[in-house]
N, C-alpha and C positions, 0 to 999 in steps of 0.2 A: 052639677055633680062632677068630681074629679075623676079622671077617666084612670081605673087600674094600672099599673104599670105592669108587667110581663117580666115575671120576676129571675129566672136566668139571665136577663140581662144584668142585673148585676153583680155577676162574676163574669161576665167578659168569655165565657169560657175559656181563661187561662188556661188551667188545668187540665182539661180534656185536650187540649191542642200537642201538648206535654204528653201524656198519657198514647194518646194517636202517634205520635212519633215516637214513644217506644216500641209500641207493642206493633209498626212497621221494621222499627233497627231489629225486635227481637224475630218477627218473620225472615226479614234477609240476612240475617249471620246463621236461624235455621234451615235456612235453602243451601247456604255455603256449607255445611256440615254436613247436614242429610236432605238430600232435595227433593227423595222421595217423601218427605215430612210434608214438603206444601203442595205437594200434587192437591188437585182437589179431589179427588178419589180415594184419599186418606183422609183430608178435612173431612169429608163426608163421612167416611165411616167413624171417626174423632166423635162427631159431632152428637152423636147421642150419648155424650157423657158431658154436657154442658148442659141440657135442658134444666134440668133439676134445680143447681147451681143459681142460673139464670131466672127462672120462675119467681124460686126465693126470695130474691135478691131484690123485687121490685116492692115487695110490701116491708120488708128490711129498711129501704130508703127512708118510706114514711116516717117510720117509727123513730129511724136515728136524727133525722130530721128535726124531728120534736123533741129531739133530746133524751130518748126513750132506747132500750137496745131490747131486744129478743132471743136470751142464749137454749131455748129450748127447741129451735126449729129441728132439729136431727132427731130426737126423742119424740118430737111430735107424728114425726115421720114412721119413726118404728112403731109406734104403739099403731096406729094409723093402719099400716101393712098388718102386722100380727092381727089386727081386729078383721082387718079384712080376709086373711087368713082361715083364721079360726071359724068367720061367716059360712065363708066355701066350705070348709070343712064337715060343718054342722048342718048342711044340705043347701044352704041359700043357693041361688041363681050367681054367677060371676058379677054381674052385673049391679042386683044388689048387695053384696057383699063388698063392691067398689063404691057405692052412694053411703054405705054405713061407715066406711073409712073415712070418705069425705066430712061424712058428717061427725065425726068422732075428732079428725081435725079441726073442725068449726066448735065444736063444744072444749076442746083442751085449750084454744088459741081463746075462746070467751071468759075462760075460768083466770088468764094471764091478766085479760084483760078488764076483769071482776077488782082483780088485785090491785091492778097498777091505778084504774081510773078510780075508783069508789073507794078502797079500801086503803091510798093513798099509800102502798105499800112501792119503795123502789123496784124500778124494772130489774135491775142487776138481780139483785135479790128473789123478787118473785121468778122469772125466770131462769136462775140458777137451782133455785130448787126445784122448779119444773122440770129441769133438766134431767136430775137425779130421779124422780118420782115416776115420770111418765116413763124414763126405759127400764125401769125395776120392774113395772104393771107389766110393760110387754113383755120383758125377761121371765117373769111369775105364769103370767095366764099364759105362755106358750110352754113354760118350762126348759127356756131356751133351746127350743129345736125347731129348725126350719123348716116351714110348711113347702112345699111345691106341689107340680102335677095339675095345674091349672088348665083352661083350653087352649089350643093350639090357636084359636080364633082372637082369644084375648091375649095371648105372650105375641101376636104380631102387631097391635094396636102403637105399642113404641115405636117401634120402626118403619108406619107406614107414612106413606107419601102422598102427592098430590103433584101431578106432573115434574114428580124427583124433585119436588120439595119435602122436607118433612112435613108430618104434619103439626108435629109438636113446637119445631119452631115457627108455622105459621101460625100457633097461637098463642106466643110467646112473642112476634110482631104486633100483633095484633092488642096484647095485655101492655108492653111496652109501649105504643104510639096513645093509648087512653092513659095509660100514667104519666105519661112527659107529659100529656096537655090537660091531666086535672092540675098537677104538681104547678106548672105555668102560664095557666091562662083560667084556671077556676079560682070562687072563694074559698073551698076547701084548700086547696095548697096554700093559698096565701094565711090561710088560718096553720097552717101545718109551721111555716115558715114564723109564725108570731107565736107562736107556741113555745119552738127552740130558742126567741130569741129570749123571749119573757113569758114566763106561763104566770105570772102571777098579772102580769098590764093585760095579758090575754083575754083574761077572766073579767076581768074590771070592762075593758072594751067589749066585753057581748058575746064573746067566741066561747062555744060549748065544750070547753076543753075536756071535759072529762064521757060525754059520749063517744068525742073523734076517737080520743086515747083509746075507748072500750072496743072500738067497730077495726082500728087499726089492729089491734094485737088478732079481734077476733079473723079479721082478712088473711093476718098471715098462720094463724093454725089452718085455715079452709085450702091456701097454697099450700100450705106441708102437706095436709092429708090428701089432695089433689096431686102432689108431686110423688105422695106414698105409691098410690095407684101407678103410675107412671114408671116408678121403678120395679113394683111387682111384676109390668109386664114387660118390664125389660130383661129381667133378671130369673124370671119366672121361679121367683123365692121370694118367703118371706117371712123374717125373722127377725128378732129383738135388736141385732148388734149393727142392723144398715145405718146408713149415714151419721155413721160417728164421725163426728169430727166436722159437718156439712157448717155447723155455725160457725168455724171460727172461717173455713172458705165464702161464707156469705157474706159475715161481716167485714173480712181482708176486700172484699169484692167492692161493697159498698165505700168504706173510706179511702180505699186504692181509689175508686172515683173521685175523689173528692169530697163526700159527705164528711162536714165534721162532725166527731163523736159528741163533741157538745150539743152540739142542735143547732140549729136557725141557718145550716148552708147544707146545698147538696143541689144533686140533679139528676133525672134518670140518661141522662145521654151520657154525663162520665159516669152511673152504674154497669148500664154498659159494656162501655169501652174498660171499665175495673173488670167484668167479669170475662171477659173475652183474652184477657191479658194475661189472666191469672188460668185460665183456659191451655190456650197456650205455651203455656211457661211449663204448665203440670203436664201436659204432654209430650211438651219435650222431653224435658226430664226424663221420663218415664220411657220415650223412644228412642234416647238416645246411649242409657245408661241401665237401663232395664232395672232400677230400682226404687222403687216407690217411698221408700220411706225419706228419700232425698228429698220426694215433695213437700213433707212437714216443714224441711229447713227450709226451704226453697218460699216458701207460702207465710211462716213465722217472718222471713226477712222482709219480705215483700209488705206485709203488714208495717214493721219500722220504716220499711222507705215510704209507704202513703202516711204516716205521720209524718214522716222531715217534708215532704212536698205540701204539704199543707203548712206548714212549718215557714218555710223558703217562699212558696209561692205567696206575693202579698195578696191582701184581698184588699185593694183601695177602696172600695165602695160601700164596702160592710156596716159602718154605721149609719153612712147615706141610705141603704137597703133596710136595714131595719127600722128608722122614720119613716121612709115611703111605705113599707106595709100598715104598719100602724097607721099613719094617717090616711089612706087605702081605707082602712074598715070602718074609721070615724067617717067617712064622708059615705 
């Protein structure tokens, strides 16, 4: 039997090496300007406004991977929180009113994924109108008015730590280090990867593309509604109009790393180092100029430069990569 190959290796990580040396040139010309920017005592406090972002971002990979996109993760989000909201409200316990959110993300992300796998309906499409639908529900069943007055016990669960670590980003290490090594060293990645390149040789070769497809969209509504929770207790609010705008930073995040939007390349170490960048970028912004809405331009460009670097960067290997997978599942 032919021994798998280890599929990041072929892309060399070009791109992330590129990617790493910006978002180093964009830390030191941020230190030159305002140097209280890189203290780590401001990263630190920065830093609980990447979790969300970053969580996203890992089952996002999956999906563009295959060739597939998810523009409803921000809707998913809101309805997610309002649901959770409205639980508290109605007397539940915090806690489960947090497992109903989760679970209310895992049934919106199942219903995407009803569409795209079974019902052979494009992702753009399916989740373009999910987009629309799921935050009209939370805008409807709240009557757009922010719920608050949560516990004091649960609005600290954000910010807590673990020897002045977060704890949020230790399970966002942790979600990170099993995504890089399904994505690179399992049959399921390699199946992710044969999917984007050919979903149709996919099928013919044995690979279950339309369950992956279902389990993948459903993974990333279980993240939204799990990153729901996470912002209510950050935020100690929760209302129809949060994370607007969170898919087009997700997706800017993923093909800033390098995933092409076509399918069949990507990796979660340039996701990443995209979302860390984009991280960055927006807080400067925002620290240096005190005005947020420069992040729109700021994050819309960023988006065309990870198309020209994908663009620019060759991938020499790419059709070499895509026989090795396929012949990979035949053997």
């Amino acid at each position: 039997m032919k021994k798998p190959s280890r599929i990041p290796s072929g892309f060399a990580y070009q791109h992330e090496c590129i990617l790493l040396l910006v978002l180093v040139a964009l830390l030191l010309c941020a230190g030159l300007v305002a140097p209280a920017f890189i203290d780590l005592k401001t990263q630190a406090q920065l830093s609980s406004h990447i979790w969300e972002l970053a969580m996203c971002a890992l089952p996002m990979t999956f999906i563009i991977i295959t060739g597939g996109i998810d523009l409803s993760i921000g809707s998913i989000m809101a309805l997610s929180a309002v649901i959770m909201g409205l639980s508290y409200l109605a007397g539940i316990p915090v806690c489960g009113a947090a497992a109903l959110a989760v679970i209310a993300g895992l049934a919106a992300g199942s219903l995407n994924g009803l569409f795209v796998a079974f019902l052979r309906v494009h992702p753009l499409l399916v989740t373009l109108a999910t987009l629309a639908a799921f935050r009209g529900i939370a805008e409807g069943v709240s009557l757009c008015r922010p719920i608050s007055g949560f516990p004091e016990a649960f609005t600290r669960l954000a910010t807590a730590t673990i020897v002045r670590v977060p704890c949020a980003g230790i399970l966002f290490a942790f979600c990170a280090a099993v995504a890089a090594i399904v994505v690179s060293r399992s049959p399921l990645g390699r199946s992710l990867y044969a999917i984007g390149h050919n979903e149709t040789g996919s099928i013919f070769s044995g690979i279950r593309v339309r369950p992956i497809k279902f389990w993948l969209y459903s993974f990333s509504g279980l993240i939204a509604g799990l990153m729901a929770v996470f912002h209510v207790s950050l935020r100690n609010t929760a209302k129809a109009d949060m994370a607007a705008g969170m898919e087009l930073d997700v997706i800017t995040a993923v093909v800033l790393g390098g995933t092409s939007i076509f399918g069949g390349k990507g990796s979660v170490v340039g996701t990443i180092l995209g979302v860390l960048l984009i991280h960055e970028t927006r807080e400067f912004v925002s620290w240096q100029w005190n005005r947020n809405e420069l992040n729109l331009v700021v994050i819309g460009a960023m988006l065309v430069v990870s198309v020209l670097l994908n663009r620019i960067v060759p991938d020499k290997k790419k059709r070499s990569h895509a026989r090795t997978v396929f012949s990979n599942i035949h053997h």
